[in-house]
N, C-alpha and C positions, 0 to 999 in steps of 0.2 A: 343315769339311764333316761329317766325323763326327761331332762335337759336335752338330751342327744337326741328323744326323738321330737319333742317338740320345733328345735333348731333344725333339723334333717327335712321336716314338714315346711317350715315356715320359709326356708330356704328353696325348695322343692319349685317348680313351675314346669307347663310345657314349651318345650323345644320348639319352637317352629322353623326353625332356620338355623340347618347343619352346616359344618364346615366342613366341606367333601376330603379335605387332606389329614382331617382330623379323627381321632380314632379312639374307642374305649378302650382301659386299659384290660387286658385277658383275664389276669388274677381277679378281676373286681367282675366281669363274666361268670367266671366259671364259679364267683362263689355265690352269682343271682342265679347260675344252673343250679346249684346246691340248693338251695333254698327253695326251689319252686316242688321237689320233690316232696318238701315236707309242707306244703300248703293243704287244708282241708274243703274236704269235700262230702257231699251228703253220702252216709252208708260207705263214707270209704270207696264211695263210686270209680274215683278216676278216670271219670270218661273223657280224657281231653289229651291232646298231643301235640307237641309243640316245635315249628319249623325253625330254627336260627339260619339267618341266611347272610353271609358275605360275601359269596361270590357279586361281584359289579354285573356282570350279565341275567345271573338269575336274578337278581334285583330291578336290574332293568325290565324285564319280562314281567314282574310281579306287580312295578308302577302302572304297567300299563292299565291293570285294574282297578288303582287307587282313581280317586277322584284327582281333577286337575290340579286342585291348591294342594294335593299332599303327595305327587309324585316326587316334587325335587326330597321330599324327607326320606322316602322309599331309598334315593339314587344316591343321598349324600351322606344320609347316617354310615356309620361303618359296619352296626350290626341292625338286623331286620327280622323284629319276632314276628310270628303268625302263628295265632294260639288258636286250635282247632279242638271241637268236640266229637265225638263219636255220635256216628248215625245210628248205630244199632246197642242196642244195651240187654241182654239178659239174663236165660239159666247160665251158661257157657260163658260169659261175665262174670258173673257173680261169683262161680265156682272158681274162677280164675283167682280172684279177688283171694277169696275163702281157705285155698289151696295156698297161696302165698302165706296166708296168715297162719297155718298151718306150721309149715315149713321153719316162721321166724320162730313163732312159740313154740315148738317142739310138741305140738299138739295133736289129734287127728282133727279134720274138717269136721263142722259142726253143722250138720246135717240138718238141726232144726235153725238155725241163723242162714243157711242157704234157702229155706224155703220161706223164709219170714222176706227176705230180701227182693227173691223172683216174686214174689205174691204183691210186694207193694211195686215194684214195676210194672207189673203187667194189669197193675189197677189204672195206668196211664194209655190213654192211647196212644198211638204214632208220634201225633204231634207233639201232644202233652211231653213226650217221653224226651223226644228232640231238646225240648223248650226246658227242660228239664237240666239236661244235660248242658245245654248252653250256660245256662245261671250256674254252675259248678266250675265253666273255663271260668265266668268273673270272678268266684271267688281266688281262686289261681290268681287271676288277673291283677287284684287289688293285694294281693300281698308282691306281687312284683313289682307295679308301681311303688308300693312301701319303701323294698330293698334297696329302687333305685335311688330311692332318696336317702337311705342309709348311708349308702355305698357312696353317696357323691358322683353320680350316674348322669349324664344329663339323659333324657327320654321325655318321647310324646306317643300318648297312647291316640290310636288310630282306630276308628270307626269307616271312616270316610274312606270306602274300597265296597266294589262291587260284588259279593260273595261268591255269586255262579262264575262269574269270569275268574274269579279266584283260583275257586274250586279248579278249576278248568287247567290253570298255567301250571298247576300241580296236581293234577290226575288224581284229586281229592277224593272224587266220588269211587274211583276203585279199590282204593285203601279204605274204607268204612269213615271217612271223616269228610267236617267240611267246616269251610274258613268262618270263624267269629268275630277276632280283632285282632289287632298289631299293635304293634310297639316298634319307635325307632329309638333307636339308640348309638353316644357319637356323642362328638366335641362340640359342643354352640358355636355357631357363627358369632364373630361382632357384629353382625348385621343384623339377628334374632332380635327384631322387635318386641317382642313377650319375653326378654330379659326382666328381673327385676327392678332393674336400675333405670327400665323405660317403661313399662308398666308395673303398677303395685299390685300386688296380689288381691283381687275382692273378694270376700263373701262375706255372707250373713252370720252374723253374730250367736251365740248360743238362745241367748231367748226367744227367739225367731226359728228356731230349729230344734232343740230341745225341747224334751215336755218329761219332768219330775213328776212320777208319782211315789209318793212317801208315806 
């Protein structure tokens, strides 16, 4: 298992150049859908939701918000995540949450864990609460890019899109959510210069980035 994930890592790189006829395999999809379910979040929050997209026209549409150098990734990957956080988080949240929990354990709701939960959100303000919710898509986020390395996935996580116009091409803001980041995903070009075999993977060493206390 180490081995597997060390090589899955080391192997791992971004995508930058899809091959538009090229296409991920479904089984190996739908078991990065599996898995993102069981990612963790603060309080069990799950404030985030998540857009898969293949249609070529909604894609199309959706590029138009990326930035210039990451449109062809939009148009050419075959699948197009948009991992989105909830704008509103609270009692009616949580109880949601609570009531599920409920449900699996054969439990009743736990009346003082709902109030423990509303009380430390509503110690955030608005934004806090936003900014909050965002760092819980990334946790999501960074076990997906994981899987995709597991899986043998090729992917490029994307930053680089305009949020509001996002928001926008998907009527974000009337569903309680709004855009964070993406993910494309797809079969590498041979023309993907950030191959490994044309750039070496770099980074910093552990001792430059770790720090032991013992």
């Amino acid at each position: 298992m180490i081995q597997t994930l060390q090589t899955a890592l080391e192997q791992r790189y971004s995508t930058k150049v899809f091959n538009p006829q090229g296409n991920a395999q479904e089984e190996k999809i739908q078991a990065l859908l599996d898995t993102l379910c069981l990612a963790p979040t603060s309080i069990n929050s799950q404030p985030w939701h998540l857009y898969l997209v293949t249609d070529a026209e909604q894609k199309a549409k959706m590029a138009k918000a990326a930035w210039e150098a990451n449109a062809p990734k939009f148009n050419d990957g075959s699948h197009l995540f948009l991992f989105c956080a909830k704008t509103q988080f609270g009692e009616a949240e949580v109880r949601e949450i609570e009531a599920l929990v409920a449900q699996v354990r054969g439990t009743e709701v736990n009346e003082q864990r709902v109030a423990m939960m509303t009380n430390y959100v509503n110690t955030m303000t608005e934004e806090q609460r936003l900014e909050w919710m965002k760092r819980q898509v990334y946790l999501v986020f960074g076990q997906f890019l994981l899987s995709c390395a597991l899986l043998d996935l090729d992917s490029c996580p994307v930053e680089g899109f305009l949020p509001e116009q996002m928001d926008q091409v998907l009527d974000l803001k009337a569903k309680g959510l709004t855009s964070v980041v993406a993910a494309v995903v797809g079969q590498r070009s041979e023309e993907d210069f950030n191959s490994l075999d044309k750039a070496s993977k770099v980074r910093f060493g552990q001792d430059a980035m770790i720090t032991r206390i013992v």
